[in-house]
N, C-alpha and C positions, 0 to 999 in steps of 0.2 A: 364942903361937898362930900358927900355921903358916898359909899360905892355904889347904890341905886341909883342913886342921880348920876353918876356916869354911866351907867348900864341903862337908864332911860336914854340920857341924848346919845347912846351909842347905838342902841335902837332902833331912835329916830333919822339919826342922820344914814344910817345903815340902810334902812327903809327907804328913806328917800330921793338914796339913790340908785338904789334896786329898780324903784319905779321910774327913777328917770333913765334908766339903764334901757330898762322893758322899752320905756316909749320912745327914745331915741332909736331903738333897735325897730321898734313898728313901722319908725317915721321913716328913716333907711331901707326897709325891705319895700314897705309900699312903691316909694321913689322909685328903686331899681326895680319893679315889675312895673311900672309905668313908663318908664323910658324905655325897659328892653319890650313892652307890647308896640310903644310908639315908633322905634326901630325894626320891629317886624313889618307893621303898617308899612310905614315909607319902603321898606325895600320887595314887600309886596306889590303895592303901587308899581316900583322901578320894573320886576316883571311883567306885571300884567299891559305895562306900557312899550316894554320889547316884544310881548305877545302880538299886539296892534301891529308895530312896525315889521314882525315879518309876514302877519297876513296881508298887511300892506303892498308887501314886495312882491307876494304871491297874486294880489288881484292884478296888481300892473302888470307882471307877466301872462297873467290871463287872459287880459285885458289884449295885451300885443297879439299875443295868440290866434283871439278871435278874427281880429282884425285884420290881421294875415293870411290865414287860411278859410276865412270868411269869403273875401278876396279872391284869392287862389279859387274856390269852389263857386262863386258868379263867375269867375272866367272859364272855368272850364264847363259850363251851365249856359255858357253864353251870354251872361247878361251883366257881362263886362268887359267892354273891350281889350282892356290891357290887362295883359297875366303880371302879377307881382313880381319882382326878382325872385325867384326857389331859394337862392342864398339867404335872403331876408324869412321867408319861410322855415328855410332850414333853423335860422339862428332863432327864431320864433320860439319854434318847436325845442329848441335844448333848451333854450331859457325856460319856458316852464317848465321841463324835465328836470330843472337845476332847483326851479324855484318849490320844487317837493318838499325840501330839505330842509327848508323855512318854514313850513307847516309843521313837520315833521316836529322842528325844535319848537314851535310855538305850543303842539300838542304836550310834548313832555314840561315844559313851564308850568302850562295849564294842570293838570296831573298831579308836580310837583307840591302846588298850593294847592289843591284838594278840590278844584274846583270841572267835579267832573260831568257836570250839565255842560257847561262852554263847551269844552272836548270835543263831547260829542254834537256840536252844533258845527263844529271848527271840521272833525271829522264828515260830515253830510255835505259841506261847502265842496272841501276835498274833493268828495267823490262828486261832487254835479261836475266840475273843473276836468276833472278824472273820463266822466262820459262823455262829455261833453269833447273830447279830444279823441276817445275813442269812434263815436258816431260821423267823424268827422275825417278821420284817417281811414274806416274801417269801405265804404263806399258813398264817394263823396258827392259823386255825381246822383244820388235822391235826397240829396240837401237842398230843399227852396231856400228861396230868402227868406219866408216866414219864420222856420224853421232856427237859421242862422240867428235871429231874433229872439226867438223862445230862448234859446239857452243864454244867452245873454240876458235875460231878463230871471232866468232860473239861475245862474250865478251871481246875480246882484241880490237877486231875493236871499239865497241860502247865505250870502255875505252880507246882508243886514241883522239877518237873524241871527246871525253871531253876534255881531257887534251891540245888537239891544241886550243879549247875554250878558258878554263883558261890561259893557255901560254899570247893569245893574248891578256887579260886583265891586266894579272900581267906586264909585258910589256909595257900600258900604262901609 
């Protein structure tokens, strides 16, 4: 054997595995951007699913709310015999004051992931919730029943229209 012919197969074996260096190296990088995108996804997913759970918490506190000082204002309207307990009223009323807070953290979630159409969907919900408590503390006695109804139908609506939001993101 000549010293070309070692200087060829040294070359060659040189070379190939330089090239299997490279493509072990490609095959490696690919994998860990694929796992670490597919670990963003799912832990995406995991907020956008505690996003849900606290407006969740928030529509049932709204929900009590309404139902309580809905109440409360046919009785003092007269077009309900029995006045609710005030205490149940009262505890109505902190619990949605509590359940702000939920929102609040859901908005910053939402934010966090970049997804600032929801926010501001999640924000409009908010604020019907928002009026909707003020029109209602502020002079209670020109609240009809119809009334009492509208907004309840105005806070399911602004709390679908979120959820068709988030829908379309958890989705992608």
């Amino acid at each position: 054997m000549t010293w070309i012919d070692v200087v060829d197969s040294a070359v060659k074996i040189g070379l190939g595995a330089l090239i299997a260096a490279f493509s072990s190296f490609l095959l490696a990088k690919k994998n860990h951007d694929r796992d670490a995108e597919k670990e963003r996804r799912r832990r995406s997913n995991e907020l956008l699913e505690l996003v849900a759970e606290h407006v969740e918490r928030f529509t049932s506190a709204s929900l009590v709310y309404w139902v309580w000082v809905g109440d409360a204002i046919r009785a003092k309207n007269g077009l309900k015999r029995n006045s609710p307990d005030t205490e149940k009223v009262k505890a109505a009323q902190r619990e949605l004051f509590d359940a702000f807070q939920e929102m609040t953290s859901a908005e910053a979630k939402l934010l966090l992931l970049g997804h600032k159409s929801a926010q501001e969907k999640l924000r409009l919900y908010g604020d019907v919730v928002g009026e909707m408590r003020k029109r209602f503390s502020s002079s209670p006695e020109e609240v009809g029943e119809d009334e009492i109804y509208e907004w309840r139908a105005k806070m399911l609506n602004a709390r679908a229209a979120f959820f068709d939001e988030l829908s379309a993101i958890y989705k992608k």
